[in-house]
C-alpha positions as a printed NumPy array, in Angstrom:
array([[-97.503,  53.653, 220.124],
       [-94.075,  54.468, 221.239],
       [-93.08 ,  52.112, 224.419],
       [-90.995,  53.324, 227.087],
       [-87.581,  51.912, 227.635],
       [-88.901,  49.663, 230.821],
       [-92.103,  48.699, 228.665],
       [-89.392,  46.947, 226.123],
       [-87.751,  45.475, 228.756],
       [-90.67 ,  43.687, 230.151],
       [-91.858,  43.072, 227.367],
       [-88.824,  41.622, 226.071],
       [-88.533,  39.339, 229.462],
       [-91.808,  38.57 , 228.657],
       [-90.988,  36.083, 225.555],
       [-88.231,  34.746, 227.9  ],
       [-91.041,  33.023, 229.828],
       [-92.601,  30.743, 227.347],
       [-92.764,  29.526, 223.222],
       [-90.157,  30.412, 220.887],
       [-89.09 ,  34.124, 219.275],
       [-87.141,  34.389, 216.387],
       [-84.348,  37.717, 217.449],
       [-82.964,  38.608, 213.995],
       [-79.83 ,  40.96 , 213.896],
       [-79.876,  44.653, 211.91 ],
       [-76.998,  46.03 , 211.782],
       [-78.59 ,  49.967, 211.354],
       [-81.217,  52.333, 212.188],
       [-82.711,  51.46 , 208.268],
       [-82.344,  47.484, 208.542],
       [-83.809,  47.888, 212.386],
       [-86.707,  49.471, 211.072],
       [-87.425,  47.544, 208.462],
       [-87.051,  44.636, 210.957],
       [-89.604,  46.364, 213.51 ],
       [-92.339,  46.908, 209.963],
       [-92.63 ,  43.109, 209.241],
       [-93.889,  42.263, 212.837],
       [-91.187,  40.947, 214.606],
       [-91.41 ,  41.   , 218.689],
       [-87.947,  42.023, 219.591],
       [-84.307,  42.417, 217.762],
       [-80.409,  41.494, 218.464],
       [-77.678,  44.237, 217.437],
       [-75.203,  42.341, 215.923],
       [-71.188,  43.593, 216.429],
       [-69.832,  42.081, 213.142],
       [-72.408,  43.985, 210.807],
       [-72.191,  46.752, 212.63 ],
       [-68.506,  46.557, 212.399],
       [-68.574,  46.483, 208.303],
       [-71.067,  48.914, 208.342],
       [-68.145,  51.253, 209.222],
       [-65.568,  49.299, 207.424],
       [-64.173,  47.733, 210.136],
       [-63.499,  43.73 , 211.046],
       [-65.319,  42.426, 213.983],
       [-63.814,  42.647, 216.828],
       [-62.644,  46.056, 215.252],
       [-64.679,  48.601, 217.207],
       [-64.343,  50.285, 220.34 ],
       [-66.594,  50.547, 223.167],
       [-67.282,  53.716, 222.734],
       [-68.309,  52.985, 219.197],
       [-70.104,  50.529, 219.963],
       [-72.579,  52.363, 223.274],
       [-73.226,  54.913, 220.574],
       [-74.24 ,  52.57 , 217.742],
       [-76.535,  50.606, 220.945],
       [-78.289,  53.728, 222.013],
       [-79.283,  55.062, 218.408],
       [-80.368,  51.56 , 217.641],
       [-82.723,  51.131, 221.075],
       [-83.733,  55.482, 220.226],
       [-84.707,  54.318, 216.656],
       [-87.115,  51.591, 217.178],
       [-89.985,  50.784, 219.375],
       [-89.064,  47.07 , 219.997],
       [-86.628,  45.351, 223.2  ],
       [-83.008,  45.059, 221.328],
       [-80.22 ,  42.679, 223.152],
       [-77.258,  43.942, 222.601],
       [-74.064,  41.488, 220.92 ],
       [-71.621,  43.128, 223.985],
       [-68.522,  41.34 , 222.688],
       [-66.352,  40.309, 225.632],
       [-67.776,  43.643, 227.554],
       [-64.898,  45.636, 225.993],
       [-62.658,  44.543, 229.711],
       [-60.98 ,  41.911, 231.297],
       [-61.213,  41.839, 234.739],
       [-64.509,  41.358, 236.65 ],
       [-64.462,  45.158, 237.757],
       [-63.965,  46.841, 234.501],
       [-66.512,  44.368, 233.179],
       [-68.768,  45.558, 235.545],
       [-68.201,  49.159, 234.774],
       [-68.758,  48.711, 231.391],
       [-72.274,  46.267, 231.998],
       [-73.27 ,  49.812, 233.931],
       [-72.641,  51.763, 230.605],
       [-74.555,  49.534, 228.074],
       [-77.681,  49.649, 230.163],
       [-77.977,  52.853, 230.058],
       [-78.007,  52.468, 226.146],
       [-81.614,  51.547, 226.43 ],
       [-80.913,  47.467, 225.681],
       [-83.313,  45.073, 227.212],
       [-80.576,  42.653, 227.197],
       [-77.037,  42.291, 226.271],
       [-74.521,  39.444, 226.102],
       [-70.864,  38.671, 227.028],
       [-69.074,  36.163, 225.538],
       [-65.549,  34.223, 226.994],
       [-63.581,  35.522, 224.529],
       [-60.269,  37.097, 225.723],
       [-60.645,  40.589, 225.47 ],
       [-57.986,  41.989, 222.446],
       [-57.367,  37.968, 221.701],
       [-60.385,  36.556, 219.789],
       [-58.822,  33.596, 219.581],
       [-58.615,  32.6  , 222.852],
       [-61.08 ,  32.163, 225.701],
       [-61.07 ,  32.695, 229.639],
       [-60.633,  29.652, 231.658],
       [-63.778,  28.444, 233.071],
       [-62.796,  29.664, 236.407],
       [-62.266,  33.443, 235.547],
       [-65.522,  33.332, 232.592],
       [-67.337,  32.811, 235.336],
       [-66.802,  34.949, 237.365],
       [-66.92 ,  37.64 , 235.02 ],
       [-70.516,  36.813, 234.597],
       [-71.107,  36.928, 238.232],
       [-69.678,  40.584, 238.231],
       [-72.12 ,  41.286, 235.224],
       [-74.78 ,  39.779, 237.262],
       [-74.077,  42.132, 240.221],
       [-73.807,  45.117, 237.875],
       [-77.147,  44.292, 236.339],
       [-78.502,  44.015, 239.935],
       [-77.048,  47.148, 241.406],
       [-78.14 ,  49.03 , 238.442],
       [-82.007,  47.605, 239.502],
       [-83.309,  47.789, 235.65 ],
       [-85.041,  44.471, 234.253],
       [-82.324,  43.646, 231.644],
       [-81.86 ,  40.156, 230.734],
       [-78.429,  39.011, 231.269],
       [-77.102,  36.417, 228.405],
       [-73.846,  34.557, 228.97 ],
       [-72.259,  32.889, 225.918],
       [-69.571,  30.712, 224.977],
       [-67.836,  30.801, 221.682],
       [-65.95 ,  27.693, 222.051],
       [-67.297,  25.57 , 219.329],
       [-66.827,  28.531, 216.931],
       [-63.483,  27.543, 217.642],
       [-63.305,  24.249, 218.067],
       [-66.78 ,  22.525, 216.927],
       [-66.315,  19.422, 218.63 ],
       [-65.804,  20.689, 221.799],
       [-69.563,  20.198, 223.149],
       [-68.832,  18.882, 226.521],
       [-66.627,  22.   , 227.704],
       [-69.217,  24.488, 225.885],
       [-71.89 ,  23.005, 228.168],
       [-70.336,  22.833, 230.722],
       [-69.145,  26.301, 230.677],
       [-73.291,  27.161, 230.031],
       [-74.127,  25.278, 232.945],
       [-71.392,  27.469, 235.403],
       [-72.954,  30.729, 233.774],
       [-76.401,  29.754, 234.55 ],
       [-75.174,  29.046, 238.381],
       [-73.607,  32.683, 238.781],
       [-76.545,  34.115, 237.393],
       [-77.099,  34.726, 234.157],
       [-80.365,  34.957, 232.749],
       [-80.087,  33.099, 228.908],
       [-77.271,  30.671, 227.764],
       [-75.813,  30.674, 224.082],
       [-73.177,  28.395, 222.58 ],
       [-72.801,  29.472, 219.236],
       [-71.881,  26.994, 216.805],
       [-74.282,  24.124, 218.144],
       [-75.306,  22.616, 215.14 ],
       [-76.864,  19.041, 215.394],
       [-80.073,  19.255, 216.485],
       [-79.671,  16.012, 219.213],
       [-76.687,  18.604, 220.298],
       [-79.231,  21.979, 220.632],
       [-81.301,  19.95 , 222.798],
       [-78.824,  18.558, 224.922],
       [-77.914,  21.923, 225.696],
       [-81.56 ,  22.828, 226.037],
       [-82.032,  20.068, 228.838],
       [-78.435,  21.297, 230.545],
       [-79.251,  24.656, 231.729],
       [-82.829,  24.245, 232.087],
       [-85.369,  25.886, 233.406],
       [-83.376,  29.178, 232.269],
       [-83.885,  29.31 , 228.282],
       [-81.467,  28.994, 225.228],
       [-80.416,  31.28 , 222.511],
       [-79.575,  29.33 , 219.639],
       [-77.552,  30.443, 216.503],
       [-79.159,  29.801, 212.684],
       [-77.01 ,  31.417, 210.01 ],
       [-76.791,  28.615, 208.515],
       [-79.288,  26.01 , 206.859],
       [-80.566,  23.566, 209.613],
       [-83.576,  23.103, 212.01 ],
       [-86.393,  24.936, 211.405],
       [-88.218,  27.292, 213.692],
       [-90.733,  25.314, 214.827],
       [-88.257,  21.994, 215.022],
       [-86.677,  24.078, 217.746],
       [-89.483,  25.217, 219.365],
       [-89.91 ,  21.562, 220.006],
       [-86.827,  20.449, 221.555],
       [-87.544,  23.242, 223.72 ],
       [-85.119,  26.358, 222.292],
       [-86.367,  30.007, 223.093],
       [-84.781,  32.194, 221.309],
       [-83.007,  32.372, 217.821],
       [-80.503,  34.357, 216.405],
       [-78.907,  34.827, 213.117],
       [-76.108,  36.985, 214.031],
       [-74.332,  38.766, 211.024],
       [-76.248,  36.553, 209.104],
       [-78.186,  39.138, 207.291],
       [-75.993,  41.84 , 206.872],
       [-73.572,  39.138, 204.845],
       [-76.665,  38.78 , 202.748],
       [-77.152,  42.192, 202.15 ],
       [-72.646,  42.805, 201.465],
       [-73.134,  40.049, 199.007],
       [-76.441,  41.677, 197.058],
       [-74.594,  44.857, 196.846],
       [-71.339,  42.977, 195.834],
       [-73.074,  41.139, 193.432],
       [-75.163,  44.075, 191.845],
       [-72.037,  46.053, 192.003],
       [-69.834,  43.229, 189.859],
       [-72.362,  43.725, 186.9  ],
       [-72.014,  47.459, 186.857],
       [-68.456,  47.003, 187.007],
       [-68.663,  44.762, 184.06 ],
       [-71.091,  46.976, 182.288],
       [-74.304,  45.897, 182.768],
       [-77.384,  47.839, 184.369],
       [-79.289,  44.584, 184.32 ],
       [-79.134,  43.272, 188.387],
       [-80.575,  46.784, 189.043],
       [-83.96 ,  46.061, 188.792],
       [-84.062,  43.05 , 191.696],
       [-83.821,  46.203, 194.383],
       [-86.651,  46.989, 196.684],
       [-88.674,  50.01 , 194.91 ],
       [-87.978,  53.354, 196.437],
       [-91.647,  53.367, 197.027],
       [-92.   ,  51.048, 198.863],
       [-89.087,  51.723, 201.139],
       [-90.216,  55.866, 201.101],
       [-93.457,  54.565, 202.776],
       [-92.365,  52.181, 205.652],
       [-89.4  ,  54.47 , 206.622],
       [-91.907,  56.836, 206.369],
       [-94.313,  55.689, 208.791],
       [-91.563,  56.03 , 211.625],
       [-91.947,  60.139, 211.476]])
């Protein structure tokens, strides 16, 4: 069955609704894929694996890049992808809005924006101007009348982890101007998660795992809806090929073997046509 691109995105709003989805993040048509064979209900694009994937940092693509990575990703794969939007490739509420315009008509069933400063990663927009960014993105989403799910994030405890208060706060604003899901990346402790949970309640959480911690069903139960691993995976799959690649270098055939057989991926890929 091949879905339609408003068929992912109710479906995708759907899982919003109720229970907990695990949203893990290819970084390619092939990982996508493979992804979409073992059952999963929806994916996350993530910008830092698709970054490397091209030999670039994160925060080291373009916007252009990156609508053209979004729309082969949505065209390859018949599940709802949210799209990792970075800081919406703009700065000011308008060109945010412009851009918010462009990535739905990727084919995402949800993107997110983060409060990073647009060309400074390092820093983040006041609380004042992040939000109303996301009230611009809410506008665009509206104006643009397709069911995407709107997902505001703030990426101040990847900066600073003990700055809780601020990041919920910040969650709490985006939820007011609109936006659909709330993400903090970096929440770790899992008395933190739900305190976060409880903040911006009824609207649901997107929680971060790329590390050990919680398990799924632990955050189910303090009431988390979604999870994400970001570039979790693809640093698994670098390391793999790093790792395979230091024993050839050193002479030895002999991590080879541990690959997935070509005949096994030849028949999954297949199956896509």
């Amino acid at each position: 069955m091949t879905r339609s691109v408003a068929e992912k995105r109710a479906a995708f709003r759907a899982l919003h609704q109720e229970g907990c989805f695990v949203l893990p993040n290819p970084w390619d048509i092939g990982s996508a894929r493979l992804l979409q064979h073992m059952g999963f209900a929806a994916l996350a694009s993530t910008s830092a694996g698709f970054a490397w994937t091209i030999g670039r940092p994160d925060n080291g693509v373009t916007r252009d890049d990156m609508l053209q990575h979004l729309a082969t990703l949505c065209a390859a794969v018949d599940l709802p992808v949210n799209a990792d939007f970075e800081s919406g490739f703009a700065s000011t509420p308008d060109e945010l809005a412009a851009n918010v315009g462009r990535v739905i008509k990727t084919g995402v069933a949800g993107f997110s924006i983060e409060d990073r400063v647009f060309g400074k990663p390092a820093e983040l927009y006041d609380i004042d101007y992040a939000v109303r960014r996301i009230a611009a993105a809410r506008a665009a989403v509206d104006q643009a009348g397709h069911d995407v799910i709107l997902v505001a994030r703030t990426e101040g405890l990847l900066i600073d982890p003990k700055a809780l208060k601020p990041a919920i706060d910040k969650l709490v604003a985006f939820a007011d101007a609109g936006a659909d899901c709330l993400y903090a990346p970096g929440v770790r402790d899992k008395a933190d998660i739900q305190m976060m949970v409880r903040a911006v309640s009824p609207k649901p959480l997107n929680v971060l795992m790329a590390w050990p911690g919680p398990s799924v069903a632990e955050l189910a139960e303090i009431g988390v809806r979604r999870i994400s691993v970001g570039g979790a995976l693809a640093r698994v799959a670098f390391e793999a090929l790093a790792k395979a690649a230091t024993r050839l270098k050193e002479g030895s055939f002999d991590a080879l073997p541990a690959g997935a057989p070509a005949v096994k991926l030849n028949d999954i890929f297949g199956s896509f046509g």
